[in-house]
C-alpha positions as CSV (number, residue, x, y, z in Angstrom):
1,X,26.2,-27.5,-2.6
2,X,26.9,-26.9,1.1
3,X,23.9,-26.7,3.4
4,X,25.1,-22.7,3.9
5,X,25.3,-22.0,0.7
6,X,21.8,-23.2,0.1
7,X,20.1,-21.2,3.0
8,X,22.1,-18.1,2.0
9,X,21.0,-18.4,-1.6
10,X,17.4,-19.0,-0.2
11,X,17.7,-16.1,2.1
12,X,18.9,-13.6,-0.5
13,X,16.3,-15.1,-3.1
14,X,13.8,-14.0,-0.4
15,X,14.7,-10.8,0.1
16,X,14.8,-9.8,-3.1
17,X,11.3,-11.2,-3.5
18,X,9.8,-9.1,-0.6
19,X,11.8,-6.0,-1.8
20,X,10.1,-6.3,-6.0
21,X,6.4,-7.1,-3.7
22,X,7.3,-3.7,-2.2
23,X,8.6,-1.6,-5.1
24,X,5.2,-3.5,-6.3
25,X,2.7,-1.6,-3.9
26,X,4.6,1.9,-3.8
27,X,6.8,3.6,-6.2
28,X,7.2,7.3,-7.1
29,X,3.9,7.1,-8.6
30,X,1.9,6.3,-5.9
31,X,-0.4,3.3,-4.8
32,X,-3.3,2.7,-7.4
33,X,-6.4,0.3,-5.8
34,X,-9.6,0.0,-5.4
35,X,-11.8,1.9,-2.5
36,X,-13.9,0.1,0.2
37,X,-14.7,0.8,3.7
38,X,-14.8,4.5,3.7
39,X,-15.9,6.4,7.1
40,X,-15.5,9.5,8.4
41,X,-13.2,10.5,11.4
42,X,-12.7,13.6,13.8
43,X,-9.7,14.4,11.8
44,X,-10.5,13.2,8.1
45,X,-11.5,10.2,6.3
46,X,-10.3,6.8,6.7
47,X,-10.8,4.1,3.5
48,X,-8.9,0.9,2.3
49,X,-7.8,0.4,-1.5
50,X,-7.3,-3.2,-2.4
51,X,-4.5,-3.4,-4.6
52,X,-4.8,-6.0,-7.6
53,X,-3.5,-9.2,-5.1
54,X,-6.3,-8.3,-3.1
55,X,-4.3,-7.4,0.1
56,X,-6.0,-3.7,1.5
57,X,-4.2,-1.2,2.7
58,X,-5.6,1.0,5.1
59,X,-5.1,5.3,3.9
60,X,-6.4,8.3,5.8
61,X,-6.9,11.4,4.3
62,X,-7.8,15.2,4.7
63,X,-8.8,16.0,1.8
64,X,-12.2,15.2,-0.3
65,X,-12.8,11.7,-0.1
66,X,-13.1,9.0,-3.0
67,X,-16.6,7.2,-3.9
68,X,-17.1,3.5,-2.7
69,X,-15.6,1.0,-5.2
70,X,-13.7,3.4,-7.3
71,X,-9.7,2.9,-8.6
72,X,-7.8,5.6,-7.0
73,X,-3.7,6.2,-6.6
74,X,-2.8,7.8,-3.5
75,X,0.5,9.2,-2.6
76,X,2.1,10.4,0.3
77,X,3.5,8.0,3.2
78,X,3.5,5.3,5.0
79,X,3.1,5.7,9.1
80,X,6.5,4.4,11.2
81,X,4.9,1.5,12.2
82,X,3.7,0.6,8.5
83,X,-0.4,0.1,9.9
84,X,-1.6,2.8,8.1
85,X,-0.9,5.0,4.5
86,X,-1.0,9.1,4.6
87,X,-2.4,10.1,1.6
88,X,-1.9,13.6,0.6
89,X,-3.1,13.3,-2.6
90,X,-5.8,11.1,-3.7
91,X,-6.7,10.7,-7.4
92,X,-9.8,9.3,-9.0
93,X,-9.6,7.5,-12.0
């Protein structure tokens, strides 16, 4: 197989990877995790949910506010810049 070949294969085998690791931590259905490092803001409440790979991923919120260490799926958006998740719903499980 030509060296080209190869990378393309490897770059498309890539690609696909990051896309299913995305489709992963959102779909229609929201992000489901596990809450940590809740804290009051001006605005709202900013809190983490770990996801089951253990990355975090940091949500703010306007509404009530989930208890410390419980599974919750948010939904709403991600900000432009990807740093931070809008949740406009949050539900306890």
């Amino acid at each position: 197989m030509s060296d080209g070949r190869t990378l393309a294969i490897l770059i498309t085998t890539a690609l696909l990877v990051s896309a299913s690791a995305a489709a992963f931590y959102q779909d229609e259905e929201g992000i489901t995790g596990i809450t940590s490092n809740t804290r009051e803001t001006k605005n709202g409440y900013v809190f983490e949910i770990v996801v089951p790979d253990g990355i975090a991923i940091k949500c703010f919120t306007d509404g009530p506010v989930p208890d410390e260490g419980r599974t919750v799926t948010v939904y709403g958006s991600f900000s432009d810049d990807g740093s931070i998740f809008f949740a406009d719903k949050v539900v306890e499980h």
